[in-house]
C-alpha positions in Angstrom: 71.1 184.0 98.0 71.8 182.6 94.8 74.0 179.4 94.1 77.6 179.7 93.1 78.0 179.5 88.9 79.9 176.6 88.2 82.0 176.6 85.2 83.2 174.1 83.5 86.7 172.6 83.4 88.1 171.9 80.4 88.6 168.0 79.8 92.7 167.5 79.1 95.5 166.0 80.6 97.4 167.9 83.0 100.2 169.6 82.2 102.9 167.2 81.8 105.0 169.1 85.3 102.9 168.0 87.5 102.9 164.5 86.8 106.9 163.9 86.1 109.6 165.2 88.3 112.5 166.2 87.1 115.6 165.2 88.4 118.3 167.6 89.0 120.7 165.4 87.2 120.3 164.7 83.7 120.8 161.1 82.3 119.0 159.3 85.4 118.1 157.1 82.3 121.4 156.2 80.5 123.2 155.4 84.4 120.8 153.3 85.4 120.6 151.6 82.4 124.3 151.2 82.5 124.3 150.0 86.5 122.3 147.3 85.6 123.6 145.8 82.7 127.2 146.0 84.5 126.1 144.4 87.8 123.5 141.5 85.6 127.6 141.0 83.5 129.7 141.2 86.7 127.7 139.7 89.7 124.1 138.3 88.7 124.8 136.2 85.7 127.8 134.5 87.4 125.5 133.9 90.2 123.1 132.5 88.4 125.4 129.9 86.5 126.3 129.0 89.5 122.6 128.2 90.7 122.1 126.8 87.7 124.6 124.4 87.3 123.6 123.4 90.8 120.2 123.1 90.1 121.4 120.2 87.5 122.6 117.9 90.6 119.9 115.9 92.2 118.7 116.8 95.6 120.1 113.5 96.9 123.6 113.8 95.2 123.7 117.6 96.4 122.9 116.9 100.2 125.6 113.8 99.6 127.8 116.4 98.7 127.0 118.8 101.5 126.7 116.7 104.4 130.2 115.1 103.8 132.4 114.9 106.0 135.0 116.1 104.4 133.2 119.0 103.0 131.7 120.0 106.8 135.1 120.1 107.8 136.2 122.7 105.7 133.1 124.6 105.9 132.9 125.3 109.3 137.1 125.8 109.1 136.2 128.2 106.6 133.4 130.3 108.1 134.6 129.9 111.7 138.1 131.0 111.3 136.6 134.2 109.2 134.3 134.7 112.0 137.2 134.8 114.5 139.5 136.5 112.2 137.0 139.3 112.0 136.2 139.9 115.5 139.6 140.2 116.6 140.0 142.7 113.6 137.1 144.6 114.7 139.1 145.0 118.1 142.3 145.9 116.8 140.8 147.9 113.9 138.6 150.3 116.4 141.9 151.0 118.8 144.0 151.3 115.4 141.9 153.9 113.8 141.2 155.7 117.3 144.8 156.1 118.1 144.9 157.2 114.1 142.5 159.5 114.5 143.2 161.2 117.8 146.9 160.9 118.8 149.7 162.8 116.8 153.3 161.3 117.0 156.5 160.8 115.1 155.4 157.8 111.8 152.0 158.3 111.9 151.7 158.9 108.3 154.0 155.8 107.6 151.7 153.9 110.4 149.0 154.7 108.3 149.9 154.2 105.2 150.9 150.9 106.3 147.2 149.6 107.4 146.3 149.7 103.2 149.3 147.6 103.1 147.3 143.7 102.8 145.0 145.9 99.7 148.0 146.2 97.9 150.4 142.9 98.4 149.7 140.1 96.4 148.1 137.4 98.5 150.3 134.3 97.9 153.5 137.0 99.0 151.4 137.8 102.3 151.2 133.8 103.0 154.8 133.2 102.2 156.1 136.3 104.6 153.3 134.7 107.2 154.6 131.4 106.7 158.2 132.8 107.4 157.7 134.3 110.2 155.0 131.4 112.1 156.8 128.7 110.6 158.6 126.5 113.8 161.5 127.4 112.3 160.6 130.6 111.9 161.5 133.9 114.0 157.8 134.2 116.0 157.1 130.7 115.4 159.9 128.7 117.1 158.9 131.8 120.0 155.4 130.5 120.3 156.1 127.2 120.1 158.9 126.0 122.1 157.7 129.5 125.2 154.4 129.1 125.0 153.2 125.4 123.4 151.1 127.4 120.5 151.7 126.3 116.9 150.6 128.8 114.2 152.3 127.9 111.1 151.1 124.9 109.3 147.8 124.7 111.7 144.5 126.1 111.9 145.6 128.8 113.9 147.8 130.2 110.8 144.4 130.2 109.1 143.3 132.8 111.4 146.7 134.9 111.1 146.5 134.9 107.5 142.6 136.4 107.6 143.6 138.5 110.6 146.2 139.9 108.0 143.8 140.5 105.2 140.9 141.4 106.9 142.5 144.2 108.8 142.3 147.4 106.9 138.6 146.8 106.2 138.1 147.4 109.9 140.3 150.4 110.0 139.0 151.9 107.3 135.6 151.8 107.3 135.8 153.4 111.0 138.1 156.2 110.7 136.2 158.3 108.7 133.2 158.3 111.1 135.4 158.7 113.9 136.8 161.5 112.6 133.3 163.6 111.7 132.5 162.9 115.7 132.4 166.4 116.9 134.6 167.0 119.9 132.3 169.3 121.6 129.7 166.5 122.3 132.7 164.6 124.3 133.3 167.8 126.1 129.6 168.2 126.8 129.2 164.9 128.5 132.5 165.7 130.4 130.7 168.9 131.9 127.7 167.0 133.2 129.5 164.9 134.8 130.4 161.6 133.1 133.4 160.2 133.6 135.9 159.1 130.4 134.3 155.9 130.3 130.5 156.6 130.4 131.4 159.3 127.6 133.1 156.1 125.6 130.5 153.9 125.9 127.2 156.4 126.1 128.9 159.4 123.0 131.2 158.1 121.1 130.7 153.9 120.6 127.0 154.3 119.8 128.1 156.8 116.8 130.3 154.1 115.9 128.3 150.9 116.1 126.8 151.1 112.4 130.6 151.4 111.1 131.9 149.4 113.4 129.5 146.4 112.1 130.3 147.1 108.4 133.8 146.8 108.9 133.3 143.4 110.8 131.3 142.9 107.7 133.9 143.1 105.5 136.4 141.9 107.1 134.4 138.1 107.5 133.5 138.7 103.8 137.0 139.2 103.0 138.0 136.1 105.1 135.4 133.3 103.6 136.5 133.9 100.4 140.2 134.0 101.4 142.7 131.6 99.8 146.2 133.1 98.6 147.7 133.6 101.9 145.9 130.9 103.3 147.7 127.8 101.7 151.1 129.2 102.2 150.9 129.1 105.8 148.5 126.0 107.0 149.3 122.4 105.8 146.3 122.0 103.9 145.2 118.5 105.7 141.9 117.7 105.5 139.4 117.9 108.3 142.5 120.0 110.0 143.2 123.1 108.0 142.0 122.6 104.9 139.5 125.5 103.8 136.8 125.4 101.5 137.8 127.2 98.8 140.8 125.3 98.6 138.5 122.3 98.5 136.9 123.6 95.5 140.3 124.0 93.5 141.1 120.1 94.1 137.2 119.3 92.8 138.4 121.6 89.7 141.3 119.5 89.6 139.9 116.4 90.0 137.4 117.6 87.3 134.6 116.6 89.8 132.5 120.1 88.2 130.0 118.7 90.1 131.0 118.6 93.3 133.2 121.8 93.0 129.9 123.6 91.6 128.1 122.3 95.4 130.5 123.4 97.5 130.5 126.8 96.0 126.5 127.2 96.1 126.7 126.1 99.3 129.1 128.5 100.8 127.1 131.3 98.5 124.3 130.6 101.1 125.8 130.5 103.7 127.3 133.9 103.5 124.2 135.7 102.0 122.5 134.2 105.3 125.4 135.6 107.3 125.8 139.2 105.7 122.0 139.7 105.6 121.7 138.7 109.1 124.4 141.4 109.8 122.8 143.9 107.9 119.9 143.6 109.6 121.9 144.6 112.6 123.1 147.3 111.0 119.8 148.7 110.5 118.6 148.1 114.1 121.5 149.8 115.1 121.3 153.2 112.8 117.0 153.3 113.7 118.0 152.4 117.7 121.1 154.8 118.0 119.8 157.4 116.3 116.7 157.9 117.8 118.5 157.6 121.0 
């Protein structure tokens, strides 16, 4: 039996098809070039002037500046009320969209249009109506605090109103799309095996949820830290009482203390990459978990 011929292949390049992919869309190119030159103008070269000008403090006058006392208060005022704020948001946010989403009644549409209401007031006119209302004077705040003992205007606790305020349709919003694409039939499913309304809550329609759920609270604590026009309307501004951090900053700008304005910024840049990345992380344990479930 004789061997195979073997012919020679001719020595080229292949064509030029198999090597590049074409996208279905033209100018991948141009847009990306575009994207990045927008993001480097609008978010990375701030950033970095920022890291920069921090970067010209010594380590011992930047620690100085971080572990004062002064400067911790505000901090954790700061990034504790937002944390608070944002839970009880993503509380009130999930049973705001659900009844939204699944109950029709008389003012719905004037119920909803009224969640994008904080996007679209000015902050400092969000503060004032807040500090109107809480104020002891005020029509909830002489309520709260001659009934119950609880002052909210001109206190730490009007901190957390004002960020409850703002933070609010972030929550909403970012969960009642999803909730709406949750197919009925599933709920109707578990109901015909057996579980109850509850199970069929907890076991259907919250995992489903959990990945928007998180974003919102996401959001809403972004929203918060960064908060400052409704904010100084409605506490008293006293340090280490309810003075925030980004109001902190403004009196360094005032002072012209760059310096010192420049730390407390970098430092609060930290601590809320730390905190966002530690909640996107959850976000993509929950999408891998719950939808291999």
């Amino acid at each position: 039996m004789s061997a195979p011929a073997i012919t020679a292949q001719p020595c080229g390049k292949p064509p030029r098809a198999k090597w590049r992919r074409r996208s279905v869309l033209p100018g991948f190119g141009l847009s990306l070039g575009y994207t990045l030159v927008y993001l480097s103008l609008i978010v990375l070269l701030p950033l970095a002037g920022l890291a920069i000008s921090s970067a010209s403090l010594g380590w011992n006058e930047f620690w100085a500046i971080a572990f004062d006392p002064r400067v911790s208060a505000a901090l954790q005022l700061s990034f504790g009320a937002a944390m608070l704020a944002a839970i009880v948001n993503t509380v009130f946010g999930v049973l705001i969209a659900w009844v939204l989403v699944r109950y029709r009644f008389p003012g719905r549409r004037w119920l909803d249009a009224a969640v994008d209401l904080p996007f679209a007031l000015p902050t400092a006119v969000a503060g004032i109506a807040l500090a109107t209302l809480y104020a002891p004077n005020g029509v909830f705040g002489a309520f709260l605090e001659n009934v119950l003992g609880v002052k909210v205007g001109f206190s730490a606790l009007g901190v957390v109103f004002a960020l409850m305020f703002v933070g609010l349709p972030f929550v909403v919003r970012t969960v009642q799309p999803v909730l709406e694409e949750i197919d009925r039939e599933t709920e109707e499913v578990s109901a015909t095996l057996g579980a109850g309304r509850f199970r069929t809550v907890t076991r259907v329609i919250l995992p489903a949820m959990f990945p928007a759920i998180l974003t919102g609270f996401a959001l809403s604590f972004a929203r918060g830290v960064g908060e400052y026009g409704s904010v100084i309307f409605i506490a008293n501004n006293l340090p280490f009482e309810s003075e925030i951090a980004p109001l902190l900053i403004v009196i360094k700008l005032d002072e012209h203390n760059y310096a010192g304005a420049t730390a407390i910024a970098t430092i609060m840049l930290v601590i809320a990459f730390v905190m966002l990345f530690v909640i996107n992380l959850l976000q993509a344990w929950s999408r891998k978990w719950f939808g291999h479930d």
